[in-house]
Wavefront OBJ file of the C-alpha trace (Angstrom):
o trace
v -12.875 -24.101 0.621
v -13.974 -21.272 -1.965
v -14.912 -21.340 -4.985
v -16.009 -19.429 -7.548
v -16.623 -19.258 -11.297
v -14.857 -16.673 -13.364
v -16.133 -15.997 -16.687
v -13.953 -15.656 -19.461
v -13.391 -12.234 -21.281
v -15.751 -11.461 -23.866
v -13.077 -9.769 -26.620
v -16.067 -6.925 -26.885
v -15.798 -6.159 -22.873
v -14.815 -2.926 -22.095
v -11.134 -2.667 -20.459
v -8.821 0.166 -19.917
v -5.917 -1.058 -21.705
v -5.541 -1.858 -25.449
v -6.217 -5.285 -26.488
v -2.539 -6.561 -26.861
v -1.300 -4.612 -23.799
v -4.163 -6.591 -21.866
v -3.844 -10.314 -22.898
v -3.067 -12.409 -20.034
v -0.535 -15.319 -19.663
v -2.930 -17.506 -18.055
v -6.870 -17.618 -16.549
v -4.986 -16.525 -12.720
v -3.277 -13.542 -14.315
v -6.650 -12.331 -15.837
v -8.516 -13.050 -12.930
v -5.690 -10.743 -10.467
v -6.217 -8.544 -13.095
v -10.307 -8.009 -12.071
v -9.326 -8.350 -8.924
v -7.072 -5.521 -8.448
v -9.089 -3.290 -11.018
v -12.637 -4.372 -8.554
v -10.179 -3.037 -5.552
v -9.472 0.115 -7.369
v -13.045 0.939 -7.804
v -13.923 -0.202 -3.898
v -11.376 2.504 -2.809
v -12.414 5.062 -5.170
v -15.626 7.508 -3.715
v -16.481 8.346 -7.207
v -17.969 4.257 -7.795
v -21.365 3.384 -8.173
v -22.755 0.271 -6.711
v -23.462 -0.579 -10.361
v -20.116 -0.311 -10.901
v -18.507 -2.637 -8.571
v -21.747 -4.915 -9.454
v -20.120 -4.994 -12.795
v -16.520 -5.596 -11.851
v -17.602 -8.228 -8.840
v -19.232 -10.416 -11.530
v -16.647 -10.284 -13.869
v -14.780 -11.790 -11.147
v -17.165 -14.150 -10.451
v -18.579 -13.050 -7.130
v -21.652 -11.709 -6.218
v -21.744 -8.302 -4.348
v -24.301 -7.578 -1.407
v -24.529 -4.468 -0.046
v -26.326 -3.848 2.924
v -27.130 -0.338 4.301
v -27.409 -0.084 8.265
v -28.026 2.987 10.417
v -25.240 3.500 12.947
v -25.734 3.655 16.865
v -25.259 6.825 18.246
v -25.306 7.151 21.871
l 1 2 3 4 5 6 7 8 9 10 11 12 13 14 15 16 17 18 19 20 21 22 23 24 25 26 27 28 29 30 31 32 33 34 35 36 37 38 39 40 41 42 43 44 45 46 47 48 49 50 51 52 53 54 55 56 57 58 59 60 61 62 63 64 65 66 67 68 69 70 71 72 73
Protein backbone atom coordinates (compact mmCIF):
# COMPACT_ATOMS: atom_id res chain seq x y z
CA UNK A 1 0.00 0.00 0.00
CA UNK A 2 1.01 3.78 -0.77
CA UNK A 3 0.40 6.53 0.67
CA UNK A 4 1.01 9.85 0.58
CA UNK A 5 -0.06 13.27 1.86
CA UNK A 6 -1.16 15.91 -0.58
CA UNK A 7 -1.31 19.33 0.59
CA UNK A 8 -4.05 21.43 -0.20
CA UNK A 9 -3.73 24.50 -2.62
CA UNK A 10 -2.67 27.56 -1.09
CA UNK A 11 -5.18 30.18 -3.19
CA UNK A 12 -1.67 32.35 -3.49
CA UNK A 13 0.20 29.22 -5.34
CA UNK A 14 1.24 29.88 -8.58
CA UNK A 15 -0.79 27.85 -11.41
CA UNK A 16 -1.08 28.26 -15.08
CA UNK A 17 -4.67 28.62 -15.38
CA UNK A 18 -6.95 31.38 -13.97
CA UNK A 19 -8.43 30.79 -10.69
CA UNK A 20 -12.03 29.76 -11.81
CA UNK A 21 -10.78 27.80 -14.86
CA UNK A 22 -8.61 25.79 -12.20
CA UNK A 23 -11.00 24.85 -9.29
CA UNK A 24 -11.31 21.25 -8.96
CA UNK A 25 -14.43 19.04 -8.37
CA UNK A 26 -12.86 17.11 -5.74
CA UNK A 27 -9.19 16.57 -3.73
CA UNK A 28 -8.50 13.42 -6.73
CA UNK A 29 -9.17 15.85 -9.56
CA UNK A 30 -6.66 18.41 -8.05
CA UNK A 31 -4.27 15.96 -7.20
CA UNK A 32 -4.35 14.36 -11.30
CA UNK A 33 -4.09 17.76 -11.93
CA UNK A 34 -0.22 17.97 -10.18
CA UNK A 35 0.23 14.91 -11.38
CA UNK A 36 -0.04 15.38 -14.98
CA UNK A 37 1.43 19.05 -14.76
CA UNK A 38 4.77 17.15 -12.52
CA UNK A 39 4.77 14.70 -15.82
CA UNK A 40 4.86 17.61 -18.12
CA UNK A 41 7.82 19.10 -16.50
CA UNK A 42 9.68 15.39 -16.19
CA UNK A 43 9.40 15.21 -20.05
CA UNK A 44 10.34 18.66 -20.71
CA UNK A 45 14.58 19.22 -21.06
CA UNK A 46 14.11 22.78 -20.22
CA UNK A 47 13.16 21.66 -16.08
CA UNK A 48 15.25 22.26 -13.30
CA UNK A 49 15.55 19.81 -10.53
CA UNK A 50 14.13 22.69 -8.46
CA UNK A 51 11.42 22.60 -10.50
CA UNK A 52 10.12 19.17 -10.34
CA UNK A 53 11.23 19.51 -6.45
CA UNK A 54 8.47 22.01 -6.43
CA UNK A 55 5.81 20.18 -8.38
CA UNK A 56 6.77 16.58 -6.58
CA UNK A 57 5.87 18.18 -3.21
CA UNK A 58 2.91 19.72 -4.20
CA UNK A 59 1.95 16.30 -4.92
CA UNK A 60 3.04 15.07 -1.92
CA UNK A 61 6.08 13.03 -2.83
CA UNK A 62 9.48 13.50 -2.27
CA UNK A 63 11.91 13.53 -5.30
CA UNK A 64 15.50 11.87 -5.14
CA UNK A 65 17.68 12.22 -7.73
CA UNK A 66 20.65 10.33 -7.95
CA UNK A 67 23.46 10.97 -10.51
CA UNK A 68 25.52 7.75 -11.63
CA UNK A 69 28.33 7.48 -14.18
CA UNK A 70 27.49 4.99 -16.92
CA UNK A 71 29.64 1.80 -17.82
CA UNK A 72 31.31 2.02 -20.88
CA UNK A 73 33.07 -0.92 -22.10
Amino acid sequence: MVTAHVPLRNPGQETDQAPEAYAAKNPFEDLGARLVKLGMAMQTSASTVSDLQRLAYACGLTLKIRAVEEDRP
